[in-house]
C-alpha positions as CSV (number, residue, x, y, z in Angstrom):
1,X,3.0,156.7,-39.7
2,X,2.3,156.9,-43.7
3,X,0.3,154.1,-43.3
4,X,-1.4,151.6,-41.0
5,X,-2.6,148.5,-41.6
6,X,-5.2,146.1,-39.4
7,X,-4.3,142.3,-39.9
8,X,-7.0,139.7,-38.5
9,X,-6.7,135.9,-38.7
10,X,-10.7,135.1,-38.2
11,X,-12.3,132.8,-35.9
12,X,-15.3,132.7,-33.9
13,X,-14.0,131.4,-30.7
14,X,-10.4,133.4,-31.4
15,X,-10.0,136.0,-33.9
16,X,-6.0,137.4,-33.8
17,X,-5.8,140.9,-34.6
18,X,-2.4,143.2,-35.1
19,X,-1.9,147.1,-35.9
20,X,1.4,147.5,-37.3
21,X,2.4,151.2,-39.4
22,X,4.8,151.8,-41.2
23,X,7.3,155.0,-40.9
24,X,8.5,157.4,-43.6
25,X,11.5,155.2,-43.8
26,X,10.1,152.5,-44.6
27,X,10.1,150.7,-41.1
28,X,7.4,148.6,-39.6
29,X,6.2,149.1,-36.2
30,X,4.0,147.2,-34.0
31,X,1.1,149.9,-32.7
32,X,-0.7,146.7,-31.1
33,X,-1.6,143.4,-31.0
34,X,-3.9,140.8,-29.1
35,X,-6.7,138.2,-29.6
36,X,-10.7,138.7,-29.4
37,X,-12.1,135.9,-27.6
38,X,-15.9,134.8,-27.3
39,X,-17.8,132.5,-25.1
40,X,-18.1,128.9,-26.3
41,X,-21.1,128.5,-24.8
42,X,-22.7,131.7,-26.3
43,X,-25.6,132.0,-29.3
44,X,-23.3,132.2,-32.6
45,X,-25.1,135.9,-32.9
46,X,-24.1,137.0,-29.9
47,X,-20.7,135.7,-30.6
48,X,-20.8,137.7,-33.9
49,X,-22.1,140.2,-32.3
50,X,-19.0,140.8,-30.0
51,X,-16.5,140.1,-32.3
52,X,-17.9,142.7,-34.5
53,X,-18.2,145.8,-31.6
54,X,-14.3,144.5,-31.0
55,X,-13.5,144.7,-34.3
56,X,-15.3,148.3,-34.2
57,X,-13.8,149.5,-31.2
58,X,-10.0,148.1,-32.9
59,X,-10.7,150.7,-35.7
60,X,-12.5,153.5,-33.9
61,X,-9.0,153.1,-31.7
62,X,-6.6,153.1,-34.3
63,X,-7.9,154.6,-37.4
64,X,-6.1,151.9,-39.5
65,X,-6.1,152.8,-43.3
66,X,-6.8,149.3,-44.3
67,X,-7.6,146.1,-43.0
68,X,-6.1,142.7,-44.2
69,X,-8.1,140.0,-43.7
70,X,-6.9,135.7,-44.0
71,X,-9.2,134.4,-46.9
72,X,-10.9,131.1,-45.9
73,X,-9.2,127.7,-46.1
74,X,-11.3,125.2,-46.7
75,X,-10.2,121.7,-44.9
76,X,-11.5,118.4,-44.0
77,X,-13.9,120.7,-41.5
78,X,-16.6,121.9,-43.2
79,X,-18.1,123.0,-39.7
80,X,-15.4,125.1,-39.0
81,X,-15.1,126.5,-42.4
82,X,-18.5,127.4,-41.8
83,X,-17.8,129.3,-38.6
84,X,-14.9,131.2,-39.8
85,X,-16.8,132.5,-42.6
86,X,-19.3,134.1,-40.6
87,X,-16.3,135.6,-38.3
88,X,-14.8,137.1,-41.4
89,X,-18.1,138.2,-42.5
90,X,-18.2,140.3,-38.9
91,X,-15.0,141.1,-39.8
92,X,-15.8,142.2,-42.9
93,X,-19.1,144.8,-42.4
94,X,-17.2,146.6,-38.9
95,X,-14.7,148.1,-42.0
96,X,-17.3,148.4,-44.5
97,X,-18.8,150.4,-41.9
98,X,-16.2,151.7,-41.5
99,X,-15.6,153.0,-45.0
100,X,-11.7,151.1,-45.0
101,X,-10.6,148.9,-48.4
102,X,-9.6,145.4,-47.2
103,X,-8.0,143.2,-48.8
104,X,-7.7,139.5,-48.6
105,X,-4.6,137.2,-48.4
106,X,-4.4,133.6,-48.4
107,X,-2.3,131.7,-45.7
108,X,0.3,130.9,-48.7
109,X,0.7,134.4,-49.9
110,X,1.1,135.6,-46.2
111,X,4.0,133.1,-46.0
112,X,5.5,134.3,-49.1
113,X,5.6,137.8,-48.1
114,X,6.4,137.5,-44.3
115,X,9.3,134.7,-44.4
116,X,10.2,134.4,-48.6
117,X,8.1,130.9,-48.0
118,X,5.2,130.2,-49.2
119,X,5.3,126.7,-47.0
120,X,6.8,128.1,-44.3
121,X,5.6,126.9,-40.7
122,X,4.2,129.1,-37.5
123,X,7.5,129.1,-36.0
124,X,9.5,131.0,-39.5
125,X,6.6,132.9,-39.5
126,X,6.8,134.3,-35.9
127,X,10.8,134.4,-36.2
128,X,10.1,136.7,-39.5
129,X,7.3,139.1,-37.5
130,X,9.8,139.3,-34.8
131,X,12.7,140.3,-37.1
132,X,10.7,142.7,-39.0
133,X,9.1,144.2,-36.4
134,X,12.8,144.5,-34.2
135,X,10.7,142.7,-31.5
136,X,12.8,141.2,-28.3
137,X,9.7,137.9,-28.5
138,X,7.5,137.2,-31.0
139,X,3.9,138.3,-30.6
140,X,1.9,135.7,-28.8
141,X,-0.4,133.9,-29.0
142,X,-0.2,132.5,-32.0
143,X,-3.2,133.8,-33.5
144,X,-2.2,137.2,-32.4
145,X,0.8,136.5,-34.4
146,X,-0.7,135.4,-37.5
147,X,-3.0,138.9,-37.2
148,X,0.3,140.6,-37.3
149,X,1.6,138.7,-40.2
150,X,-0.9,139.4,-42.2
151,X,-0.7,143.1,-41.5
152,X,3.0,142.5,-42.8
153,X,1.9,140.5,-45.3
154,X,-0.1,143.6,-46.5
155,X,2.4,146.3,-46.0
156,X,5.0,144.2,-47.7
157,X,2.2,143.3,-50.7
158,X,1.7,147.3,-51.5
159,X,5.4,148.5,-51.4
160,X,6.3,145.7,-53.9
161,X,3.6,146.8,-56.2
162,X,4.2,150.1,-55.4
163,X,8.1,149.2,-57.1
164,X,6.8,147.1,-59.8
């Protein structure tokens, strides 16, 4: 692989993750791909806590190059905004640690550069990953899917700046 990429769609109860590298031609492969799930009834700090050993162990595994990271949406929720900022901030140290660049991408611009839409929904999305990826299914579940997406969303991001 030239390249390998870690995508992660954050959440405290379900963070997606996917490892997708890319070949010397150009291709995209899917390395792997999965959720990290914590207890709903556990301390948020042990909940961090796991998610960022997971998110160690996913790197430590894989020795990704980079990691791509869904920037925070801000809805109606405030709560969960809340919670899914301290999951990307778990996120965020484990590749700090790690000494890996990671780079951010909105749910818009991982439309964009997975389906050509930037309003796409989950289901062009997933058809897009599974094209892409020459997949027989599209990763599941979704948040697993969306982790792979914005891998793709990544690799897709530096070879078009890499032409420009």
């Amino acid at each position: 692989m030239t390249r390998t990429v870690l995508g992660v769609d954050p959440g405290t109860a379900i963070t997606g993750y996917g490892i997708v590298g890319e070949t010397e031609h150009g291709e995209f492969v899917l390395l792997a791909c999965g959720v990290i799930r914590t207890a709903a009834g556990e301390p948020m700090h042990l909940r961090l806590l796991e998610l960022f050993q997971d998110v160690q162990a996913l790197l430590n595994e894989f020795q990704p190059d980079e990691v791509a990271v869904e920037k925070l949406f801000f809805g109606r929720n405030v709560t969960t905004a809340i919670s899914v900022g301290q999951a990307r901030g778990a996120v965020l140290l484990a590749a700090a640690l790690a000494g890996l660049n990671v780079v951010e991408y909105t749910p818009a611009e991982v439309k964009q550069a997975v389906a050509g839409y930037g309003n796409a929904d989950k289901s062009q999305v997933q058809q897009m990953v599974k094209r892409l990826l020459n997949l027989d299914q599209a990763p599941s579940p979704d948040d697993a899917a969306d982790g792979v997406a914005i891998a793709i969303c990544h690799l897709q991001t530096v070879n078009y700046n890499a032409r420009t």
